[in-house]
BALOLO-280956 format. One record per residue: x, z, y of N, C-alpha, C in turn; residue in three letters. Coordinates in steps of 0.001 Angstrom, whole numbers, plus 500000, padded with zeros to 6 digits. Layout:
% residues N
<<X,Z,Y>,<X,Z,Y>,<X,Z,Y>,'ALA'>
...
//
This chain:
% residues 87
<<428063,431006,856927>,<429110,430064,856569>,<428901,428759,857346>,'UNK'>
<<429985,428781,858448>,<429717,427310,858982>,<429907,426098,857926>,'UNK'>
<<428760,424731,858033>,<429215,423607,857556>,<430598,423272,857625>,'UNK'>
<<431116,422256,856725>,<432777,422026,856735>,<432480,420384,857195>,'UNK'>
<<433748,420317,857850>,<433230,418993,858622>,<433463,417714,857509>,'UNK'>
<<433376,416472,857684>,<433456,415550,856789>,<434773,415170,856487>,'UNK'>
<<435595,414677,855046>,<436628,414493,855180>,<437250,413313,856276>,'UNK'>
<<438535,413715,856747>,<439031,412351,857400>,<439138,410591,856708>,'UNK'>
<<438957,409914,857246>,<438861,408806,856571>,<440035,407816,857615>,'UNK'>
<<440587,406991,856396>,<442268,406698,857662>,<442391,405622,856019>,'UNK'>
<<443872,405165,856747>,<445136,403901,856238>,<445716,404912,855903>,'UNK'>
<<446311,404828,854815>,<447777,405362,854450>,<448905,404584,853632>,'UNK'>
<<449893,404568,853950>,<451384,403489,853217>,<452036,404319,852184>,'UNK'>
<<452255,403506,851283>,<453253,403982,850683>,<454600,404163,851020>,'UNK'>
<<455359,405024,850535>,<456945,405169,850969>,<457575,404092,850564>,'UNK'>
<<457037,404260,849101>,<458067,402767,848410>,<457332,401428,848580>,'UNK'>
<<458684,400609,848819>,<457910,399140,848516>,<459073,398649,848090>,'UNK'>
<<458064,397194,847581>,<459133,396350,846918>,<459361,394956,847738>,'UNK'>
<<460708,394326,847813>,<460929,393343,848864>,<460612,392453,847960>,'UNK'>
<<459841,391465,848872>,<459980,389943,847871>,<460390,388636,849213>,'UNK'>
<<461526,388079,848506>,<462030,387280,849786>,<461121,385916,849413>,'UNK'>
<<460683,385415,850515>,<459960,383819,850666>,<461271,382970,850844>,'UNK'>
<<460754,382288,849674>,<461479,380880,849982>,<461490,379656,851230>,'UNK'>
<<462511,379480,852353>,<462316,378278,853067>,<461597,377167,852501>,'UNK'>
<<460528,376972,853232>,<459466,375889,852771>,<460708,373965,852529>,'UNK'>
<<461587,374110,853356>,<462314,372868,852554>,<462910,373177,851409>,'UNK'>
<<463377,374197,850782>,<463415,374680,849076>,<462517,374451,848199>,'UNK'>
<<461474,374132,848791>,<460226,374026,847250>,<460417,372444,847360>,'UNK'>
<<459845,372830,846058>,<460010,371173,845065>,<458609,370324,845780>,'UNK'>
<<458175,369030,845484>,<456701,368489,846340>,<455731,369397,845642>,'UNK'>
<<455711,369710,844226>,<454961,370371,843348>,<454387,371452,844110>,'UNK'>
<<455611,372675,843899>,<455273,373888,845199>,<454569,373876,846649>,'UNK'>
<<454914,372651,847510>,<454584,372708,848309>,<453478,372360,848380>,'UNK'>
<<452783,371616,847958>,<451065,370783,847445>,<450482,372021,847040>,'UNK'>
<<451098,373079,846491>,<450070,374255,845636>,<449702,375158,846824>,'UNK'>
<<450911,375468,847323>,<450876,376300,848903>,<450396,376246,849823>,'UNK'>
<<450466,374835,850410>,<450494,374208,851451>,<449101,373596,851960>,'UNK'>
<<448116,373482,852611>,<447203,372728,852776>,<447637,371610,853403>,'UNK'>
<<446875,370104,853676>,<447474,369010,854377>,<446436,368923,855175>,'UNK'>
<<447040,367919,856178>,<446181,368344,857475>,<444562,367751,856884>,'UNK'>
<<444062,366860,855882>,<442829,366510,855664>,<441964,367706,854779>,'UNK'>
<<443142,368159,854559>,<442233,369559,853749>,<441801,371035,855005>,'UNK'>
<<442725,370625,855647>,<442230,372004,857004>,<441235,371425,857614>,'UNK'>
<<441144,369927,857845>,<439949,369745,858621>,<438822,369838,857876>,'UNK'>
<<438870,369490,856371>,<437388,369611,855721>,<437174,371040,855934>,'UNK'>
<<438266,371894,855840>,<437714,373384,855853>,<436998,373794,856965>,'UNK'>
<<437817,373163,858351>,<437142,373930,859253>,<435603,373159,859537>,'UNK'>
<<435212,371531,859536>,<434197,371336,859474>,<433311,372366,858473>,'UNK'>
<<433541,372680,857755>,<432759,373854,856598>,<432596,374772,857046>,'UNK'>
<<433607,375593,857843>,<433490,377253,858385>,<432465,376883,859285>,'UNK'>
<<432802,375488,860286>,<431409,375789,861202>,<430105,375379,860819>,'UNK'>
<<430168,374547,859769>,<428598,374502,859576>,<428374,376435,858604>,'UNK'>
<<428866,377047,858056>,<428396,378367,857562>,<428523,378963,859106>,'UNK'>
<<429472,378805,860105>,<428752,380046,861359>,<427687,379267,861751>,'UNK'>
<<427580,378566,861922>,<426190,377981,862406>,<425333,378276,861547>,'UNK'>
<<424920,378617,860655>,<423959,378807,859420>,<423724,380267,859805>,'UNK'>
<<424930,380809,860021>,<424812,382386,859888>,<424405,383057,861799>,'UNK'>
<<424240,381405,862063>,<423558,381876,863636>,<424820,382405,864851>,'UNK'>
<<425815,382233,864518>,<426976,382152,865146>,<427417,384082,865319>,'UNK'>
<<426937,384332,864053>,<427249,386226,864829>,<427713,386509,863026>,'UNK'>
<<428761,387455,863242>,<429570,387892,861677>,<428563,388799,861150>,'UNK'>
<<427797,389388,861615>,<426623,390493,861295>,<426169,389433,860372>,'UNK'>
<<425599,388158,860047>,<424886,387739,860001>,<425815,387015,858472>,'UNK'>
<<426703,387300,858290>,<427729,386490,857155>,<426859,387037,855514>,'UNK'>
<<426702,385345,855028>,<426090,385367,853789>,<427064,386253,852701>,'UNK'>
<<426548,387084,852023>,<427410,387500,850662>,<427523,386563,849805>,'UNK'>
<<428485,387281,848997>,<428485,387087,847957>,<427033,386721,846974>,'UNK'>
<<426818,387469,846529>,<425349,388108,846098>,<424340,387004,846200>,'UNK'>
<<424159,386244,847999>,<423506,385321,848448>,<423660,384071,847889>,'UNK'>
<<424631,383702,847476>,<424987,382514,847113>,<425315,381965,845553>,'UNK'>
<<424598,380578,845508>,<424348,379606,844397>,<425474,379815,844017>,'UNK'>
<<425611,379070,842366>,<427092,379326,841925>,<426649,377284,841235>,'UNK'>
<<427806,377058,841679>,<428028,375814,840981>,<427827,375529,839304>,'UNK'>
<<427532,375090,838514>,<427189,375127,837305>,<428255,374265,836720>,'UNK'>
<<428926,373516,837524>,<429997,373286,836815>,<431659,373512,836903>,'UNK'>
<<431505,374138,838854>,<433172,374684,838500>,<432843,376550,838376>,'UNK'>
<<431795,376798,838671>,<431544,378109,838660>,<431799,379131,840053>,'UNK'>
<<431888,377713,840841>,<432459,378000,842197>,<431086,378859,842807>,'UNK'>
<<431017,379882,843825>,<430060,380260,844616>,<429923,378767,845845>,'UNK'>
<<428551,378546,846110>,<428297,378172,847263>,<427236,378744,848043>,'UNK'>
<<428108,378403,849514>,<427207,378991,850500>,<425732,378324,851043>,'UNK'>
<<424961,378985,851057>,<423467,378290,851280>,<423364,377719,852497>,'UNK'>
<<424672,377590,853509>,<424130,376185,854395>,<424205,374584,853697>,'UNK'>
<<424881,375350,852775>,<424922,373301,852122>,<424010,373058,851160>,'UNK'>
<<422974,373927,850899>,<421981,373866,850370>,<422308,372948,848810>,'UNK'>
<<421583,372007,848148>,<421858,371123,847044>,<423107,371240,847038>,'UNK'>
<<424242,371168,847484>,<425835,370063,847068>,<426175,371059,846318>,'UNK'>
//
């Protein structure tokens, strides 16, 4: 009896879907758009952040801290990543 080979492993779609139309971003109220939206001082804190974690992680994705790895804030319950060590 030959071995049977391993199953295929793949993407598959569903037939059905459901449409959901996006609202033109001048339709939302300031409310909506603040929840959605980042402002440009919030993209820059982010990306200063992404590069100090690739730099931590030695500049290679092999190298990306888990989950698992990381402190949890004690008071928002947030995970943090161990390049920021204390904050």
């Amino acid at each position: 009896e030959q071995p049977q080979p391993p199953p295929r492993r793949g993407v598959s779609f569903s037939s059905t879907v459901i449409i959901q139309p996006i609202p033109h971003s001048s339709t939302l109220t300031p409310a909506q758009r603040r929840k959605i939206y980042t402002t440009c001082k919030e993209s820059r804190m982010n990306k200063i952040r992404n590069k100090r974690e690739y730099r931590f992680e030695k500049c290679h994705w092999k190298n990306a801290t888990e989950e698992w790895e990381m402190s949890v804030d004690l008071i928002t319950g947030e995970l943090v990543h161990p390049a920021h060590g204390g904050i």
